[in-house]
N, C-alpha and C positions, 0 to 999 in steps of 0.2 A: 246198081247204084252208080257206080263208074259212067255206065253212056249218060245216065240224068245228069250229072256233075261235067261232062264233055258237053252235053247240050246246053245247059244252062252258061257255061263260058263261052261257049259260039254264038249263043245268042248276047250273051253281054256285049261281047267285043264288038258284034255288027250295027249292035245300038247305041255303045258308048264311043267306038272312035270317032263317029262323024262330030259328035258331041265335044268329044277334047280335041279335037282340027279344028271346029269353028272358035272356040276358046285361045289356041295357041296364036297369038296375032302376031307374033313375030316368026311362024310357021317354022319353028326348030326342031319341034316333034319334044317336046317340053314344055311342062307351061311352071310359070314365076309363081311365086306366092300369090299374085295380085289378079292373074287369071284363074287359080285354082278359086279364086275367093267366088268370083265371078260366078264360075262353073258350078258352084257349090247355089246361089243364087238361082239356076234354073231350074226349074219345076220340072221338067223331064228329066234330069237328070237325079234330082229326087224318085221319081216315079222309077228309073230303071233300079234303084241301088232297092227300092223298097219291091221291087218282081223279084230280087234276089235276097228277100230277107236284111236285106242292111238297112240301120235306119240311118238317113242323110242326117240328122242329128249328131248322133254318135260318131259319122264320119267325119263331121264336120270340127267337133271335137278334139278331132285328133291331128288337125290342121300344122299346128306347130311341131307335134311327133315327126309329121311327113316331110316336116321342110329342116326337121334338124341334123339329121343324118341320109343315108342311103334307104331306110327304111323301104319307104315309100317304091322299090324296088322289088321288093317280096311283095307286097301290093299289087301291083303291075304289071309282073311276070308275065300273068295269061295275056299280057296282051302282047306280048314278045314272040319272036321266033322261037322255032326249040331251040335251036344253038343255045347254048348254056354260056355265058362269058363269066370268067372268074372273079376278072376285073372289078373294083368299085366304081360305082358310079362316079360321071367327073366332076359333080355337082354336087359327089359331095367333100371335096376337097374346097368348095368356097362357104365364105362365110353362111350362116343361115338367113340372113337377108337378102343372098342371094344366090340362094341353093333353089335348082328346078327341077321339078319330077319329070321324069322318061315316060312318057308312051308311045317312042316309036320303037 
């Protein structure tokens, strides 16, 4: 069950980052509320979340959750190095209007 759950996030990440680098327009390795909106608008990006069981609905959903805290960090993770950082995200020390998610 382990290597399925290892391949199934290798394949995510290989199909999802090019997806959130073309989204992040200001290439920070983050994207704002207004590019997540975006990103959530593409049909393949629907298609990969639904290869993995998620439905783009639901995630979409949860849009406000992900921009109100660090949440959105436990999210993301897999697409992190292992390095562990203890750290809080520094986005989420700003307001929610302009708190950005991590995926570098």
């Amino acid at each position: 069950r382990h290597e399925r759950e290892a391949a199934a996030i290798a394949s995510f990440k290989m199909h999802l980052l090019p997806i959130l680098e073309v989204h992040d327009f200001n290439n920070s390795g983050t994207l704002r509320k207004e590019e997540f909106d975006l990103l959530m608008r593409n049909p393949e990006m629907h298609m990969i979340l639904g290869n993995l069981g998620v439905d783009a609905e639901d995630f979409m959903a949860m849009r406000d959750i992900l921009f109100e805290d660090n949440s959105f960090d436990v999210v993301c993770s897999m697409f992190e190095s292992d390095t562990d950082d203890a750290d809080a995200s520094p986005s989420a020390k700003l307001p929610p209007q302009e708190r950005e998610l991590s995926f570098a």
